[in-house]
Every structure is written in structure tokens, then in C-alpha cells.
C-alpha positions as CSV (number, residue, x, y, z in Angstrom):
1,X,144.0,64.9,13.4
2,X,143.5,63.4,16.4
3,X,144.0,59.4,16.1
4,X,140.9,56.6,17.9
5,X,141.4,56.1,20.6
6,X,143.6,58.7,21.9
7,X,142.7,62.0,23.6
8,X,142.5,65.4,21.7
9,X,142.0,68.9,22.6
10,X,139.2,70.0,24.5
11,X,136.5,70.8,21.4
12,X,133.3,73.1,22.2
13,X,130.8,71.6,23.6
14,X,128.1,69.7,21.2
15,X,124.5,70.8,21.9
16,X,123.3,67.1,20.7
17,X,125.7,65.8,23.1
18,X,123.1,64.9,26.1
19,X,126.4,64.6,29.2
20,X,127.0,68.1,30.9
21,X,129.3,69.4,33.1
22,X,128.1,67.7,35.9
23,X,128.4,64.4,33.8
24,X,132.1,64.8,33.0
25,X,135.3,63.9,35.4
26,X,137.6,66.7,35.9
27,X,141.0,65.7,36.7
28,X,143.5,68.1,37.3
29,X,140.8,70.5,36.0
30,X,139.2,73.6,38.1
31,X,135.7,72.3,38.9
32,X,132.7,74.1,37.1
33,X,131.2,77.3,37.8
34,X,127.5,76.9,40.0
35,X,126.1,79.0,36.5
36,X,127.2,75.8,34.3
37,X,125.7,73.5,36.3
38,X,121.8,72.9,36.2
39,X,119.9,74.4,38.2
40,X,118.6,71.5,40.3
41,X,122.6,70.7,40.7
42,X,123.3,73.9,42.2
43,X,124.3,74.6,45.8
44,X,120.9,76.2,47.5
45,X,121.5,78.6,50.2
46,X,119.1,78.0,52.8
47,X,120.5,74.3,53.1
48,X,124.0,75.7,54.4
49,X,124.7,74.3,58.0
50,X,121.3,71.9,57.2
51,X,123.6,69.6,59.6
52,X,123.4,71.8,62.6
53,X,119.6,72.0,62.5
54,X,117.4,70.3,65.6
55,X,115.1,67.7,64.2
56,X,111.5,70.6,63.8
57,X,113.6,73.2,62.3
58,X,115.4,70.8,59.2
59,X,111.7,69.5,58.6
60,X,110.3,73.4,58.8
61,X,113.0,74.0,56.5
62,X,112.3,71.3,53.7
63,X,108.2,72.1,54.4
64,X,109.0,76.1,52.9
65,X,111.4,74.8,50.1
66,X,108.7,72.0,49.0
67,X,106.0,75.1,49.2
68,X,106.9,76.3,45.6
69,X,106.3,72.9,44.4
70,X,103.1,73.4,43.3
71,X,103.9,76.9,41.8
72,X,106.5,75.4,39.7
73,X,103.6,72.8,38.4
74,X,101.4,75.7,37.9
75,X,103.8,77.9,35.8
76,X,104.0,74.9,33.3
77,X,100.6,74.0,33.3
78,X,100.2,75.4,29.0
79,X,103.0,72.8,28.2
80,X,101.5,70.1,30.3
81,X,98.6,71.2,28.3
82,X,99.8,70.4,25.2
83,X,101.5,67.2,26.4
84,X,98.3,65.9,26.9
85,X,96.9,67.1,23.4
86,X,99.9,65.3,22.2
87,X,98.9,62.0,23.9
88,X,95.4,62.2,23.0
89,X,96.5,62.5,19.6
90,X,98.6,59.2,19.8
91,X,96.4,57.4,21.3
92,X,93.4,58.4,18.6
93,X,95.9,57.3,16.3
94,X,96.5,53.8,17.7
95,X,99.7,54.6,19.1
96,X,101.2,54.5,22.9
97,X,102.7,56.5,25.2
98,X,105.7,55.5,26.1
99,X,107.7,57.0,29.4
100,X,111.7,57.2,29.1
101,X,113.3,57.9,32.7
102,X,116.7,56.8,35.0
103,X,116.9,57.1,38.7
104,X,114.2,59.1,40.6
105,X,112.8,60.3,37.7
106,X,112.1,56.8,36.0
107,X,110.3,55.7,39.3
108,X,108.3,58.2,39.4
109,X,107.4,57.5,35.5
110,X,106.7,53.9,36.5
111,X,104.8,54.8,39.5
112,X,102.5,56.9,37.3
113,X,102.3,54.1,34.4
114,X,101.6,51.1,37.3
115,X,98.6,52.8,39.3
116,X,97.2,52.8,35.7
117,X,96.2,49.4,35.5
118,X,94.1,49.3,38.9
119,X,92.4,52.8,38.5
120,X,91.9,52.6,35.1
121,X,92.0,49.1,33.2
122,X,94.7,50.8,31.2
123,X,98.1,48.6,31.1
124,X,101.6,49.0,28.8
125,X,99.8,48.3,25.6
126,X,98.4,52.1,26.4
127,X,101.5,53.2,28.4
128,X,104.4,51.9,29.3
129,X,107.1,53.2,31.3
130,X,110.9,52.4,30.4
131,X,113.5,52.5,33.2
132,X,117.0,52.9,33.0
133,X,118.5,49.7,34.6
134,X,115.5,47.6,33.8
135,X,112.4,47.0,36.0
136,X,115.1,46.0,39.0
137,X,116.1,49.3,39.3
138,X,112.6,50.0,40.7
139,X,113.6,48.2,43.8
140,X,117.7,49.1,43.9
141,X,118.7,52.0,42.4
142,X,121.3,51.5,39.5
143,X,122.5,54.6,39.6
144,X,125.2,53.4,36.2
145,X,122.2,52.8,34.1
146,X,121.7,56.2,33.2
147,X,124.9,56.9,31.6
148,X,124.3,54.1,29.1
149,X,122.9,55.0,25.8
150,X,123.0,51.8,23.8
151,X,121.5,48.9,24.5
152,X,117.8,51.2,25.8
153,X,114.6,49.7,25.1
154,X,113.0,51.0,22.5
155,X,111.7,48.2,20.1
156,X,108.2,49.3,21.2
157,X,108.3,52.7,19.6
158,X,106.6,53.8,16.6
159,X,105.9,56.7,14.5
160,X,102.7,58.1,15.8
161,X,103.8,57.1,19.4
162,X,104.6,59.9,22.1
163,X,107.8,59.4,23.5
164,X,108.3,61.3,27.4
165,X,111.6,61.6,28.6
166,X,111.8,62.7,32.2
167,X,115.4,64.0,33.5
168,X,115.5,66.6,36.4
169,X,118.6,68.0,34.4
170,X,117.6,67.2,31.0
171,X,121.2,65.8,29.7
172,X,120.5,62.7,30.9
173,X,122.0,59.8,28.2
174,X,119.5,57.0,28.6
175,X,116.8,59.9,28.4
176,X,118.7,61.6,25.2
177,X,118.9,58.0,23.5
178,X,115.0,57.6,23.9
179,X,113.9,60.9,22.3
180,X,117.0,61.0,19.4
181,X,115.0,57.2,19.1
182,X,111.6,58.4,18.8
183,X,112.5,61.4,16.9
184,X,113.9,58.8,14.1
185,X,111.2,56.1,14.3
186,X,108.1,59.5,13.8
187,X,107.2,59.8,17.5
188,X,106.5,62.8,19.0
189,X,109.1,63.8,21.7
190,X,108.7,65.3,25.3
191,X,111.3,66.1,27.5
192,X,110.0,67.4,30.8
193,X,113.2,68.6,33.0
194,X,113.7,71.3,35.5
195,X,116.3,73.4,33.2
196,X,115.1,75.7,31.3
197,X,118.4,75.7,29.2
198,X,117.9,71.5,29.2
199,X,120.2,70.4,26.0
200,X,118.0,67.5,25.6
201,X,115.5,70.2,24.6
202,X,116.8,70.5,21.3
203,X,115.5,66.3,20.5
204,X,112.4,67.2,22.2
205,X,109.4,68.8,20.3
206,X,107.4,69.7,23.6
207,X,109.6,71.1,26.7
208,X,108.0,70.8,30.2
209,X,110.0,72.8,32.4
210,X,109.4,72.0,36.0
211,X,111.5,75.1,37.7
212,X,112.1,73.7,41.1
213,X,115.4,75.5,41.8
214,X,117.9,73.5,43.6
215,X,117.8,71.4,46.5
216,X,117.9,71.5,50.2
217,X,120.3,68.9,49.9
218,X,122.9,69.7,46.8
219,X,121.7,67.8,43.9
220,X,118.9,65.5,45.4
221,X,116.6,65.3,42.9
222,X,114.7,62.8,45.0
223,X,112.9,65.9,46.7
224,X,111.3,68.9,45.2
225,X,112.4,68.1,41.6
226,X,111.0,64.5,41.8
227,X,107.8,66.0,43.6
228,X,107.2,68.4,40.8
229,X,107.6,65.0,38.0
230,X,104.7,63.3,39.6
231,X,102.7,66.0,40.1
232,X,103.0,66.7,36.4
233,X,102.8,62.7,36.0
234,X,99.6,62.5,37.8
235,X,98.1,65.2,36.4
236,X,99.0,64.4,32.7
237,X,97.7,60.7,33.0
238,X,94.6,61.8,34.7
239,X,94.1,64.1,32.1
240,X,94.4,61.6,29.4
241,X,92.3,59.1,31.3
242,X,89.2,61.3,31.7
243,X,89.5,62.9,28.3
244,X,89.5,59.6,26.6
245,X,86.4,58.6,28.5
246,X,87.6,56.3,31.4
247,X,85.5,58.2,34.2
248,X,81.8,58.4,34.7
249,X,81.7,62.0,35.9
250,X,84.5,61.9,38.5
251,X,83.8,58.7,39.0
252,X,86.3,55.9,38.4
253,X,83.9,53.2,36.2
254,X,86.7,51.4,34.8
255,X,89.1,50.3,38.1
256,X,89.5,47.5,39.4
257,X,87.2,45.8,41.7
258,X,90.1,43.5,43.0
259,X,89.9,43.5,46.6
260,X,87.2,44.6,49.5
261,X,88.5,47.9,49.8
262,X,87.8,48.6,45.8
263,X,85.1,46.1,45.7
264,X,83.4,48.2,48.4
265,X,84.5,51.1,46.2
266,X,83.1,49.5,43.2
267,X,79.7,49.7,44.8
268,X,79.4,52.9,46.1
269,X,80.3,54.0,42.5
270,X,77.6,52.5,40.4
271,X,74.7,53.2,43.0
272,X,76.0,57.3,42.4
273,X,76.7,57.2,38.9
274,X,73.3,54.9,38.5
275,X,71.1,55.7,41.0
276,X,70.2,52.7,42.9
277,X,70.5,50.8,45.9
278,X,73.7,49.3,47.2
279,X,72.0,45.9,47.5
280,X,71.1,46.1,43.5
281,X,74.4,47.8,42.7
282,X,76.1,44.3,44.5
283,X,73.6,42.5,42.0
284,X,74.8,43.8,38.5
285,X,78.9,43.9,39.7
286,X,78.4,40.0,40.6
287,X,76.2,39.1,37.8
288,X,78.9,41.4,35.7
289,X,81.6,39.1,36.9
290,X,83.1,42.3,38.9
291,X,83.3,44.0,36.2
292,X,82.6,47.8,37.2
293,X,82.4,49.0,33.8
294,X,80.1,46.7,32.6
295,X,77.8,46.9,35.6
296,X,77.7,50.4,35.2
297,X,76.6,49.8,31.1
298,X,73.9,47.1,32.1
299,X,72.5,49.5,35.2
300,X,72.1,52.4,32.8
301,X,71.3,51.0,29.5
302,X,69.2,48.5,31.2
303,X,70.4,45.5,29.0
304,X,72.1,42.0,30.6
305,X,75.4,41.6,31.3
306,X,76.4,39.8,28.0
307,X,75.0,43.1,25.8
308,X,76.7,45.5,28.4
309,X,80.0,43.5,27.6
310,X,79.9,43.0,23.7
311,X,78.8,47.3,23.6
312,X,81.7,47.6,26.1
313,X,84.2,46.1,23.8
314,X,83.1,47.7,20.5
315,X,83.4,50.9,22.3
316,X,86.8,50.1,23.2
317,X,86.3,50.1,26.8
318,X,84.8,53.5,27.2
319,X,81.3,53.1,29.1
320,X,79.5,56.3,27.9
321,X,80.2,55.4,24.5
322,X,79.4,52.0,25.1
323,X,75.9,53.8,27.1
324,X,75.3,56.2,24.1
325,X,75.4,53.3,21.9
326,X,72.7,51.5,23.7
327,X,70.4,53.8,24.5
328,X,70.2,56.0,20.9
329,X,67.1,56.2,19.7
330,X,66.8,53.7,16.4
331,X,66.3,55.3,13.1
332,X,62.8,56.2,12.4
333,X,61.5,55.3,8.9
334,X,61.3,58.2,6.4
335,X,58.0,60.3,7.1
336,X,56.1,61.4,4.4
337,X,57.0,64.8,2.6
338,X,54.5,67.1,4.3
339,X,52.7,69.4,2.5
340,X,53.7,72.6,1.8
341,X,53.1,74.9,4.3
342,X,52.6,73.3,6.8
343,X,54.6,73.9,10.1
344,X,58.2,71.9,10.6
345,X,57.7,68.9,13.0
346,X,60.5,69.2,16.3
347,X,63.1,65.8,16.7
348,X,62.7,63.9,19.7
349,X,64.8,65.0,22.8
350,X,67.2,61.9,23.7
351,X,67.9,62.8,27.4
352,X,72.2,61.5,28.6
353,X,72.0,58.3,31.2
354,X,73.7,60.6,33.5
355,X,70.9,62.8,33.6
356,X,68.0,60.4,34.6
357,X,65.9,61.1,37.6
């Protein structure tokens, strides 16, 4: 028996142990085999003499290895599928989505999480990102941080929650301590990596594989790995935005109207999704306290800006519920039994806002 503290015999390697071989120091030890590694660690051919290159070919030459980005993205698009399922599911239930990342991968998760607020009027109490190093390692990378397992943030996880873990070579340890987290606390777990082999799979009850291959330059995951995570970022958030009602259309009735550019924006919005004039779009956004959602609410339902508001907030924040709501027609009192025979009477049509002349 091997006493603590001292060093034993090599063991097999522990599939719930999140380090790989890229992870471990060698010493004295051959180095490992490019088939251990993961894939986005690997050496890739066409980068070899990438330093001898004149300035237009080294840029052709990242150009064609970025190309299969977007078929990498495509080939997971059923998993991304069901991610989104998953978060809609959460979110029905109360819960959060919560994104777990270190490095390039965790700025790309808070990228996603922080154009949230602006387009959508959804902050952390929807989605939060977690970054390995803390929110200064947004700015200066802390490249330490995602070696360290204890000490993660993850008070804010409950069951019912949908935990993300993003790791381009899914062993990550802060990544592996967030899922084996939200596994025990009843959130679902996500790990979306570019191994198919990932061993964080094994915490992870929904696997995105994002198969970039490796990189132009060996083991930057900054490129073409990173690329393919906010693709599948973007598209997972917008997914869950639109599906849970943020947009009119594809219209974006619940950003921001924060400065001229989106204030202009703002405008142009509810005279489309409304049909009227820019000068009486201004109107409602002002007299809505530039509030696009609610502008949009009073323009349609036709109600002030106080009614738009308090149907705004019992439809929690969704303006076509908040519009359905307002415009139903109200119950008609019972009619009389008809007598028998005679012919049954049709119910009214109720015509959608969006469809108005």
C-alpha cells in the first residue's frame, strides 16, 4: 500500500478522472503518442513550415482550415437540438442555465451569456456564464484557473438547472467539477467538446461534439475549435430566445433601446412589427419609457402604456403572450340551448396582431 503523500505505481487511468495526457508532466517519461492526445491537441499537417509562409498564403491557409467550421456545427446540429429542448425545459421549470468554461472556451460562454442582456432583456437570473479564474480572466487570461477543481462557483446550481460545460478537449478540471456538481445537485449536464472520445462525457448527459480537427497552430484552441463553440453558443441561445417568445417574428421586441444606434433600431422595429409610421412608433417608445416591448404591446393591443406594462409582466416578459392576452375575445355569456334541430352556430374567428392589415 502505497503511503499519502508518497508516489506509487503508475495505476490505469480513471475514466472519472477529468486530467489527460496532455494534462500530466512527463519527466523522464517518453512523451505521448498524437492517437492519445485529443484531437484538437494533435499536430495538423498542413500547418508544418506555417513559419515560412508569405503573409496571403498563411491567411489562405487558415481561410481553408476555418472552411469546415461550419460543417463541423452542422454535423452536431441533433445534439444542439436537444440542448436546446433541455434548456427550454429548465427554464419552463423555473430553473437557469448555467455556462461552465476556462480559457477560450469560457470567453466565448460569457460572450454568448453578455450580448443577452442588450438583445434580449435576459440577464444571469436566466443565464449565467461561470469562468474559470473569475470574471478577470475575461480581460487576462489565467491560464492556472482551469486546473483548479475546488473552490468553482457553483452555489447557484439547482436541480432542474441545465449545467453547459464547454472544453475543446473535454477533460478539462474546472469544466469536470461543474458537471460532477450539477449531476449531484439534479441538474441536467452538457458537455460540448471537440473529442468525440471526451472523458468528461461520462458526467455529461447530452454530448455536443464539435469535430474541428486539430489546429493550424498545434493546440490553439483559440481558432477553429473556439469558432465552432460560439457558433453552437449563438445558435443555442438564439434558439432558446425565440422559442420562449422573445422575438416578434424575427424581430428583436425585447432589446434594448439604450443608445441612438438601438434607439433608431427600436423604431424601425415597432413601425414593421406594428404597422405604423416612424413618427407614431417614436410616440409609444417615449410615452413607454423606451421600453420596446411595451411599445410594441400598447401599439398592437391598443391599450396605454401602464396596461401594456402590468400584461407585460404577468406574461413574464413575453409580448405575444402579453398581446394574446389583451386582445382575446371576453367570454360570451351562455346562449340558450337551441332547439333541436336546428343547424350548429360557427365561433367567432379571433384574427393574431401580427396578421392585421
Amino acid at each position: 500500500m502505497t503511503r499519502p503523500g508518497t508516489a506509487g505505481p503508475p495505476g490505469p487511468p480513471d475514466p472519472e478522472d477529468p486530467t489527460g495526457p496532455e494534462d500530466m508532466p512527463v519527466p523522464g517519461e517518453p512523451l505521448p503518442s498524437e492517437e492519445s492526445l485529443p484531437p484538437t491537441e494533435r499536430r495538423n499537417p498542413a500547418g508544418t513550415g506555417l513559419d515560412r509562409l508569405g503573409t496571403a498564403e498563411l491567411l489562405a491557409l487558415i481561410n481553408r482550415e476555418d472552411a469546415g467550421v461550419p460543417g463541423a456545427v452542422a454535423a452536431a446540429l441533433p445534439a444542439i437540438e436537444a440542448l436546446v429542448e433541455a434548456g427550454l425545459t429548465a427554464l419552463a421549470r423555473g430553473g437557469r442555465v448555467h455556462y461552465f468554461g476556462a480559457g477560450s472556451s469560457g470567453r466565448a460562454a460569457l460572450a454568448d451569456a453578455a450580448e443577452l442582456l442588450p438583445t434580449y432583456g435576459v440577464g444571469p437570473e436566466t443565464v449565467c456564464p461561470h469562468l474559470a479564474g473569475g470574471p478577470a480572466a475575461g480581460r487576462t487570461a489565467d491560464e492556472a484557473a482551469e486546473d483548479r477543481a475546488d473552490g468553482i462557483d457553483t452555489a447557484g446550481v439547482r436541480a432542474g438547472d441545465l449545467v453547459i460545460g464547454i472544453s475543446a478537449s473535454g477533460r478539462t478540471a474546472y469544466v469536470g467539477a461543474a458537471l460532477a456538481h450539477g449531476r449531484a445537485a439534479g441538474a441536467v449536464t452538457a458537455l460540448i467538446s471537440g473529442d468525440p472520445a471526451a472523458p468528461l462525457a461520462a458526467r455529461a448527459d447530452l454530448h455536443i461534439v464539435l469535430a474541428t480537427g486539430p489546429e493550424v497552430v498545434t493546440g490553439s484552441t483559440r481558432m477553429k475549435a473556439a469558432t465552432a463553440q460560439k457558433l453552437a453558443l449563438n445558435m443555442f441561445s438564439t434558439a432558446l430566445m425565440v422559442r420562449t417568445g422573445r422575438t416578434w417574428s424575427d424581430l428583436m421586441v425585447t432589446a434594448s433601446a439604450g443608445n441612438a444606434k438601438l434607439r433608431r433600431r427600436a423604431v424601425r422595429t415597432l413601425s414593421a412589427a406594428c404597422g405604423v409610421s416612424a413618427a407614431e412608433a417614436e410616440r409609444a417608445l417615449r410615452a413607454c419609457g423606451d421600453d420596446t416591448a411595451t411599445a410594441l404591446v400598447s401599439l398592437l393591443a391598443g391599450v396605454g402604456a401602464g396596461a401594456a406594462a402590468a400584461a407585460l409582466r404577468a406574461a413574464g416578459g413575453l409580448p405575444a403572450a402579453a398581446v394574446r392576452q389583451l386582445t382575446a375575445a371576453p367570454a360570451a355569456p351562455a346562449a340558450p340551448t337551441p332547439p333541436a334541430g336546428s343547424p350548429p352556430t360557427a365561433a367567432p374567428a379571433v384574427q393574431h396582431p401580427e396578421d392585421r392589415p
